[in-house]
C-alpha positions in Angstrom: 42.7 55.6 38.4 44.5 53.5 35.8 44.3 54.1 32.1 44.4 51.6 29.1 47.5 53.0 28.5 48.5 51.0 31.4 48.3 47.5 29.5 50.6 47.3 26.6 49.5 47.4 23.2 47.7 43.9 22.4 47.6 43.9 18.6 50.9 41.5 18.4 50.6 39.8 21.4 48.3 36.5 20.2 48.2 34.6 17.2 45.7 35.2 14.8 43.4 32.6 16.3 43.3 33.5 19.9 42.9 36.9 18.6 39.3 35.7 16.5 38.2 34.5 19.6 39.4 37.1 22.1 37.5 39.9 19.7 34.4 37.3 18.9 31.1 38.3 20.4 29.3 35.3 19.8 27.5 34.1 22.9 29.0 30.9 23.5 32.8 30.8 22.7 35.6 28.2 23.0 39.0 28.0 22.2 41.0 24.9 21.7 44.7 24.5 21.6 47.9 23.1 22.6 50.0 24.1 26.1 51.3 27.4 25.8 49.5 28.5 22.9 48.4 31.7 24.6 44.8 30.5 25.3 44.4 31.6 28.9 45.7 35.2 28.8 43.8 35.6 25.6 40.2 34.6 28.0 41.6 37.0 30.2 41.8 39.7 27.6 38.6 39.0 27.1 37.2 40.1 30.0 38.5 43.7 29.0 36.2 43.3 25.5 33.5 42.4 27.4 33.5 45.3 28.8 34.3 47.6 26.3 31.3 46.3 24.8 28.9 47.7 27.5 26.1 50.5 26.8 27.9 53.6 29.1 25.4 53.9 31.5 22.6 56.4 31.2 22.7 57.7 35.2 26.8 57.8 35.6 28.2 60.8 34.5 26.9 60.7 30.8 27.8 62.9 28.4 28.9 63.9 25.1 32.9 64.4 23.9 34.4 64.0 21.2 36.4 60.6 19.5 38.1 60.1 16.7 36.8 63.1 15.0 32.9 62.4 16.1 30.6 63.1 18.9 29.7 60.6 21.1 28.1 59.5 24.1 30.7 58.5 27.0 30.2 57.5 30.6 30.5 54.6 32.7 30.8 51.3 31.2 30.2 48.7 33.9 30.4 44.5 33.4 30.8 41.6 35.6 32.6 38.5 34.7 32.3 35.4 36.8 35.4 32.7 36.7 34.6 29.0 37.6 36.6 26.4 37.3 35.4 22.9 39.0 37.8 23.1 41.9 40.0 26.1 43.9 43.3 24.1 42.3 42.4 24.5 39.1 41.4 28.3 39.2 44.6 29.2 41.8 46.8 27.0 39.2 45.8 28.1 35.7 43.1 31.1 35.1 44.5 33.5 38.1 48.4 33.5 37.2 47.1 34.1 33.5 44.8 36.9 35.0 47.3 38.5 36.8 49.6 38.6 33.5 47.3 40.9 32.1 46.0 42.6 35.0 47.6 44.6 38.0 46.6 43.2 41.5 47.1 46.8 42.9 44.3 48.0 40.7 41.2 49.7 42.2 38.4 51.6 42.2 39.0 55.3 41.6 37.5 55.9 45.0 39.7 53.7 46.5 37.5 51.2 46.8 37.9 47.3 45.5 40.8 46.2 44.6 42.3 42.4 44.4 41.3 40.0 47.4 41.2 36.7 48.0 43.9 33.9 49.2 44.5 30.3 47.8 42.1 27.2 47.7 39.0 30.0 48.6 37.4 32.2 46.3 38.9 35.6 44.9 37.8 38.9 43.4 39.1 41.4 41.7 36.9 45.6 41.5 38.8 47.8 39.9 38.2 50.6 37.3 40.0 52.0 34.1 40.1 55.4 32.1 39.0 54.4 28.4 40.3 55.8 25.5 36.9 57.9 24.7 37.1 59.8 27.8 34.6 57.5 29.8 35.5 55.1 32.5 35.6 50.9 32.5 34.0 49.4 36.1 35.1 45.9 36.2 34.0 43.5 38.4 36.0 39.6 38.5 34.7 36.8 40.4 36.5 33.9 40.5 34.8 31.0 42.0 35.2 27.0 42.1 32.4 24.6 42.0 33.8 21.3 44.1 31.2 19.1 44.8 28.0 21.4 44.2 25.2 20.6 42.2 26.0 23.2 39.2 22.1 24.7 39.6 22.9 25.2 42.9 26.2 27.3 42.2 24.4 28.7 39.4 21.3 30.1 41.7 21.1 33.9 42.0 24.5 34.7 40.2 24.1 38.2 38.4 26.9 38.4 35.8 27.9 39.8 32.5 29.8 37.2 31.4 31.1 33.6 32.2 34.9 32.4 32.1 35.3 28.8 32.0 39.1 28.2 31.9 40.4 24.6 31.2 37.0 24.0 29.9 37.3 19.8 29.3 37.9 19.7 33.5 34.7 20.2 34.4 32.3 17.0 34.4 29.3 17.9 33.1 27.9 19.9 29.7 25.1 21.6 31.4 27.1 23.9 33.1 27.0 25.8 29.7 23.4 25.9 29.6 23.3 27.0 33.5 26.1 29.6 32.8 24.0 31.2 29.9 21.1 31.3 31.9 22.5 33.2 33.9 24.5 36.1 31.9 23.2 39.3 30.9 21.9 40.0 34.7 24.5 42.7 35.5 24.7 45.6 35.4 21.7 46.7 36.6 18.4 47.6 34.5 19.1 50.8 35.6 22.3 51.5 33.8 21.0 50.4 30.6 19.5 51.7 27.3 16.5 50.7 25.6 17.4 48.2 22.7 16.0 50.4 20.5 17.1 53.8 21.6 20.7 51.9 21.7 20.0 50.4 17.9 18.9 54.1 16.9 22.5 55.8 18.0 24.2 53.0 16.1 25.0 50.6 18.8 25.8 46.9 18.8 23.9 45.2 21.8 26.0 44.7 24.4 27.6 41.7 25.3 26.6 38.8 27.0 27.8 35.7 27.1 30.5 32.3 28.3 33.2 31.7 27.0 35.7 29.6 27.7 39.4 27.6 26.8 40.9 24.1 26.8 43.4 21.8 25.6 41.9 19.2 23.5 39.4 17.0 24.7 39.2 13.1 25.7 37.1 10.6 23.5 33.6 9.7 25.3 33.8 13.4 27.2 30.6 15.4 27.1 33.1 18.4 25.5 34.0 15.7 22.4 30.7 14.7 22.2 29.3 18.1 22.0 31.9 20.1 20.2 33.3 16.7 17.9 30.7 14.7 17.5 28.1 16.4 17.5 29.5 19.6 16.1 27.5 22.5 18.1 28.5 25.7 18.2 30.7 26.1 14.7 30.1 29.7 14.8 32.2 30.2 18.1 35.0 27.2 18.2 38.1 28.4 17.6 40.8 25.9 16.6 44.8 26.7 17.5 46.7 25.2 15.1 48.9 22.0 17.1 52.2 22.9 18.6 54.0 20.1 17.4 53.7 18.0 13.8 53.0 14.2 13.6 57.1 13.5 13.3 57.6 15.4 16.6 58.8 18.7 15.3 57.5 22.1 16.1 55.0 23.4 14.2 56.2 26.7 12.3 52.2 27.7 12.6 52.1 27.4 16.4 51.0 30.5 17.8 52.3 32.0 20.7 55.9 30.8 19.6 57.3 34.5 19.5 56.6 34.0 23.3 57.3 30.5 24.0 61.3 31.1 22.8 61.8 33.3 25.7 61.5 30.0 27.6 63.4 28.0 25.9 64.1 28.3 22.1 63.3 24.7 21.2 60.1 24.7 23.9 58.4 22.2 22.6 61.1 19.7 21.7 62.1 20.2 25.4 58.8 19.2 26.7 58.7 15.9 24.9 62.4 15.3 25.8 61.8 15.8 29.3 59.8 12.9 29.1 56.5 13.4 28.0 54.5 10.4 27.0 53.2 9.9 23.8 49.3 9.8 24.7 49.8 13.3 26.2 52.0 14.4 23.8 49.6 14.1 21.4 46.8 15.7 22.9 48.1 18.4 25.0 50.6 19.0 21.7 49.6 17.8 19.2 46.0 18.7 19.9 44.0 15.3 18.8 41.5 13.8 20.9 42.3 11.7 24.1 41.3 8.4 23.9 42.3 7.1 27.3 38.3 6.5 28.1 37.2 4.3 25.1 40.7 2.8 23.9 43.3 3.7 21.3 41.3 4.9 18.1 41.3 2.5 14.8 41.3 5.5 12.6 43.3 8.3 14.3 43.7 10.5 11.2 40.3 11.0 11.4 39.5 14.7 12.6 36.0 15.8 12.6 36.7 19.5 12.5 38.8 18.7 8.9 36.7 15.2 7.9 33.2 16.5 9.0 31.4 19.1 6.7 30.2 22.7 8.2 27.0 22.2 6.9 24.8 19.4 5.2 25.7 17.8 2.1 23.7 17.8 -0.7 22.9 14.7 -2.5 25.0 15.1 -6.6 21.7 14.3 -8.9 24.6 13.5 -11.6 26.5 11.3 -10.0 26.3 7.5 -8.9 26.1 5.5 -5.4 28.2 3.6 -3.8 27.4 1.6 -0.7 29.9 -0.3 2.2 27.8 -2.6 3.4 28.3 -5.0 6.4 26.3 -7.7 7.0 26.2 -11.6 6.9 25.3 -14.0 9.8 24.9 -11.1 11.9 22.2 -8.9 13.6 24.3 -5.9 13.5 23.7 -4.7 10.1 25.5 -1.2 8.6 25.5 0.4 5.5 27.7 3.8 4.5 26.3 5.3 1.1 29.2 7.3 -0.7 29.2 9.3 -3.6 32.7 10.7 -5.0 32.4 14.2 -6.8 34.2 15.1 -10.0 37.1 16.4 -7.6 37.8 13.0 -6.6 36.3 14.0 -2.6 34.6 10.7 -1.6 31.2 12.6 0.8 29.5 10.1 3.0 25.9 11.2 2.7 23.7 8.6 4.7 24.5 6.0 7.6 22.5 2.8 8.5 24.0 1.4 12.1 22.5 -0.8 15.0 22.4 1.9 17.7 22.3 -0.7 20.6 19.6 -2.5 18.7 19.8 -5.6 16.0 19.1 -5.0 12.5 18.9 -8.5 10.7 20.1 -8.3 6.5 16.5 -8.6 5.8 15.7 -5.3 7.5 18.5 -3.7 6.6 18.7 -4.4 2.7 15.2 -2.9 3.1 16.1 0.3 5.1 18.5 0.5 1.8 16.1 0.4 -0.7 14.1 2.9 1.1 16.6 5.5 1.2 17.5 4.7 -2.3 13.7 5.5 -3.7 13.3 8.2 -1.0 16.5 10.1 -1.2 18.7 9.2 -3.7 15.8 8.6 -6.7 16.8 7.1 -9.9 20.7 7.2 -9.2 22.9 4.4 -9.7 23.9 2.2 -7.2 26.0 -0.6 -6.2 26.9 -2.5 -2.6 30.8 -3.4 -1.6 30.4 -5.9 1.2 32.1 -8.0 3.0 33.8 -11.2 0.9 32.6 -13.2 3.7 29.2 -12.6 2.5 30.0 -15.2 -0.1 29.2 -18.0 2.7 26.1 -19.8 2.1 23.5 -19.0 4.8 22.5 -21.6 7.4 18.7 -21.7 6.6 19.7 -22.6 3.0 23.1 -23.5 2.1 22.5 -23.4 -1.8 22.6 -19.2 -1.3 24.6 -16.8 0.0 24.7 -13.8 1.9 25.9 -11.8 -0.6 23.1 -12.8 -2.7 20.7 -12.1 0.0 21.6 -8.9 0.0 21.6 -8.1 -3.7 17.7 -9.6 -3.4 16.2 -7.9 -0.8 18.0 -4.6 -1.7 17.8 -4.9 -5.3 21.2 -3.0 -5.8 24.0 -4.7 -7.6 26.2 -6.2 -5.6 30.0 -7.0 -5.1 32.8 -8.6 -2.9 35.3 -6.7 -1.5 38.5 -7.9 -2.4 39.7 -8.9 0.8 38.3 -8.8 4.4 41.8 -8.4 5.8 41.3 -5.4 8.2 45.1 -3.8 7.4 43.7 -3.5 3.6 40.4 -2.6 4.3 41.1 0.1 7.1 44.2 1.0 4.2 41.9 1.7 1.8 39.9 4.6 3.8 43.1 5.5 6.2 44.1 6.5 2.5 41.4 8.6 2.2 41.9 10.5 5.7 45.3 11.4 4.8 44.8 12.8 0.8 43.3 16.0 -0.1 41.3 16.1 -3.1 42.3 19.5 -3.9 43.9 22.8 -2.8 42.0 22.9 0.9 39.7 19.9 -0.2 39.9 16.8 2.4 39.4 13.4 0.3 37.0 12.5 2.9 33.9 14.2 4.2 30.8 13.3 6.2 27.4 15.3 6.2 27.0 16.2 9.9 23.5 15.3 10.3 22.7 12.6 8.1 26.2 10.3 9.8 26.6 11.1 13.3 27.2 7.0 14.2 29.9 6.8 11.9 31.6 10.3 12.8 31.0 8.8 16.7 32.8 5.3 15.2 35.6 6.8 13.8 36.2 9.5 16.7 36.9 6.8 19.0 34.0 4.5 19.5 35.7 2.0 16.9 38.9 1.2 18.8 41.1 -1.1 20.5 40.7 -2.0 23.9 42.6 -1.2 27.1 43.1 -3.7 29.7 45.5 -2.3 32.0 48.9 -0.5 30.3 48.2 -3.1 27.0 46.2 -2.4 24.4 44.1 -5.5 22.5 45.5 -6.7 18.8 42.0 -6.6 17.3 39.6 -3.5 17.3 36.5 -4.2 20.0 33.8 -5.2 18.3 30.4 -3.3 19.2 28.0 -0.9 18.0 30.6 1.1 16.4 32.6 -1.1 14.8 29.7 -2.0 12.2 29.4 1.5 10.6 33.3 2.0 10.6 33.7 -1.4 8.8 30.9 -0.8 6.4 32.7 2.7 5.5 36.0 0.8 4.9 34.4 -1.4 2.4 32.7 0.9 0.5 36.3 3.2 0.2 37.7 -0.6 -0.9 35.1 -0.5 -3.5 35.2 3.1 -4.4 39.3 2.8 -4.5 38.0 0.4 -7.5 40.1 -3.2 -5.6 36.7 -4.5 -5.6 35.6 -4.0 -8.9 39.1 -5.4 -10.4 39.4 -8.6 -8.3 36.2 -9.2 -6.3 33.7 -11.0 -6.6 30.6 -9.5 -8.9 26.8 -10.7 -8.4 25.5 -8.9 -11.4 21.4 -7.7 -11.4 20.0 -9.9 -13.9 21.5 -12.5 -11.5 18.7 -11.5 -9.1 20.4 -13.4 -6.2 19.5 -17.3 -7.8 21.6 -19.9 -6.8 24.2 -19.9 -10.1 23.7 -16.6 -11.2 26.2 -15.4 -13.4 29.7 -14.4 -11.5 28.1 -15.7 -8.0 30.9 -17.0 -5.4 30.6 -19.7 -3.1 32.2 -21.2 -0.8 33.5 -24.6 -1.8 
């Protein structure tokens, strides 16, 4: 029977990422990172934790010996760990060569038994069993399998595993195969080789393992995986991050992990990648590790990140501290609002979002939907509107006011004109934003995760320029997403302080009359 001593020592082998996630036991667990950063072998690794973290059994061969200067219980550890990729290719391709890095195909059971079998495009299986370093025994069993073209409950229906691999994890089409996967976990081994939770709680035992886990490169905007894991931000506890292989001028990146490795190939690997002719859209996800965005177009804002840009928790409101409001609206039944607040440190926090959400918001609603959240959330505080300076037009049911003024009347909030509606300025002003750091590990720019999910969906992709065929359009697509992410670039146009210098002012005691004080119209 093989021994532990078998596989070499691991300490050194992965970066300090892939090692967080090969040694996390959280229950649902992803990494993401760029080719050749060590992600697959680490998921195999894993399957080795998983079952080191196992009860030993309480009917095979239990007994006490001695470990590292203590008594313990030893025996035989058993786990099952089920590999599914969504087609026989993309197993035979990518998780078994990684597998079979880490694992001898000649292992078996110690009776024999088991061992490796299976042959390309058809399902495969590994049984084999290890001496662990307490004196007990590792029975591991490895499934790997391929969906095709079954429904995933289907494929899911009477499987009895430990744990789940899902390598290449952005492959496979649909999100509930996560839900369907942990469903299904925990079922092996049997009831019969286990403890009691609380007989294993009173000898000082974790609760063994269970759980799906799985790796990727980065994801495409519009894919359930960015929707889930970027949008919607699920699962922070158990998404480990890689940092890119290569920098945003090309180079490689001295923090790459896996790089130790990857000179063995070739000393400059990832310069030769792109030399050999890599294109730039895959360059930058499979190496640079930022979001696709072949489904939805080419991304208006594509500094945004919403693992760096989008807070780990909800923001709270500053009771000290003004508001500050990107508004846009005018002749329009797509109405959005962004309300800002910029802390002491200079970090501009988007706290609240009003968009259309495939629905039409006229001004009137939507300056009241301001107000609201002004008295309801943000009570007493200070507050001003940036919009549009094509608000200034006079409306069409009566051309001796303008929009502008409409707003500042049905919202009450003091309102001004942007300085310019030119999109290279305004999209300047919060690109700006997306590049600075307020401080030491600070990002300029932060959005509360619950409170702005349609502007974290605008700026991850939603809000971006078309594709028709190889040619991408001049002017971002204008549609639900494009209202939120041009409200937030006038408020950072106002906030930047462009407005207040050179735009237009409506101020309160004007109360949106036709010649308040500082009003502009069109002439």
């Amino acid at each position: 029977m093989a021994s532990l001593e078998h596989i070499s020592d691991w300490t050194n082998v992965a970066g300090p990422v892939a090692r967080a996630y090969e040694l996390s036991r959280v229950p649902l667990c992803v990494i993401e990172g760029p080719t050749g950063g060590g992600k697959t072998q680490a998921s195999a690794r894993k399957i080795l934790r998983v079952a080191l973290w196992q009860h030993p059994s309480p009917r095979r061969n239990l007994r006490k010996a001695e470990y590292q200067g203590k008594q313990v219980w030893v025996g035989e550890r058993r786990a099952k760990i089920t590999v599914v990729a969504p087609t026989y290719p993309v197993l035979w391709d990518t998780a078994i060569p990684s597998y079979l890095k880490v694992y001898n195909q000649g292992w078996k059971n110690a009776n024999g038994s088991g061992g490796w079998g299976g042959t390309r495009s058809r399902p495969a299986e590994h049984k084999f069993e290890l001496a662990s370093p307490d004196g007990g025994m590792l029975h591991i069993e490895v499934d790997f399998r391929a969906i095709n073209d079954e429904d995933v409950e289907d494929f899911m229906k009477g499987r009895e595993s430990t744990a789940f691999w899902l390598p290449e994890l952005t492959t496979h089409p649909a999100e509930n195969l996560l839900s369907k996967a942990s469903n299904r976990v925990g079922r092996f081994p049997e009831p019969e080789d286990r403890w009691d939770p609380d007989e294993a709680a009173a000898l000082g035992w974790e609760p063994a393992y269970k759980g799906v886990f799985g790796d990727t490169n980065s994801p495409v905007i519009g894919s359930w995986f960015h929707d889930r894991f970027y949008v919607r931000m699920e699962n922070r506890d158990g998404y480990y991050r890689q940092p890119p292989g290569v920098l945003d001028d090309g180079s490689t990146n001295p923090m790459a992990e896996n790089l130790h490795n990857l000179r063995k190939i070739s000393p400059d690997y990832y310069g030769d990648l792109i030399r050999g002719g890599m294109d730039d859209y895959d360059v930058a996800r499979l190496l640079a590790c930022k979001p696709g965005w072949s489904l939805n177009g080419k991304p208006v804002h594509a500094y945004f990140d919403p693992l760096r840009h989008v807070a780990k928790r909800r923001l709270e409101i500053d009771r000290g501290l003004p508001v500050r409001i990107g508004v846009d609206g005018g002749n329009t039944l797509k109405f959005a609002a962004v309300f800002y607040q910029r802390s002491f440190s200079g970090q501009v926090r988007g706290l609240r979002v009003i968009a259309p959400r495939d629905s039409q918001i006229d001004l009137a609603t939507g300056c009241g939907q301001v107000r609201r959240i002004l008295d309801t959330e943000f009570q007493g505080l200070p507050a001003e509107i940036t919009v549009d300076p094509a608000a200034k037009a006079r409306t069409a049911l009566d051309k001796s006011i303008s929009y502008a003024q409409l707003i500042q009347a049905h919202s009450r909030v003091t309102t001004r004109l942007a300085a310019s509606n030119e999109p290279t300025i305004r999209r300047a002003a919060l690109s700006k934003l997306l590049k600075a750091q307020a401080g030491p590990g600070e990002e300029a720019f932060l959005l509360d995760p619950e409170h702005c999910q349609d502007l974290i969906q605008a700026l991850g992709g939603g809000f971006s320029y078309k594709k028709t065929g190889s040619v991408y359009s001049p002017q971002p697509e204008k549609n639900d997403h494009s209202h939120p992410a041009e409200a937030a670039e006038y408020g950072c146009l106002g906030l930047e302080g462009i407005g207040a210098l050179t735009g237009g002012f409506i101020p309160p005691h004007a109360g949106g009359s036709q010649n308040g004080p500082g009003v502009i119209h069109d002439r």
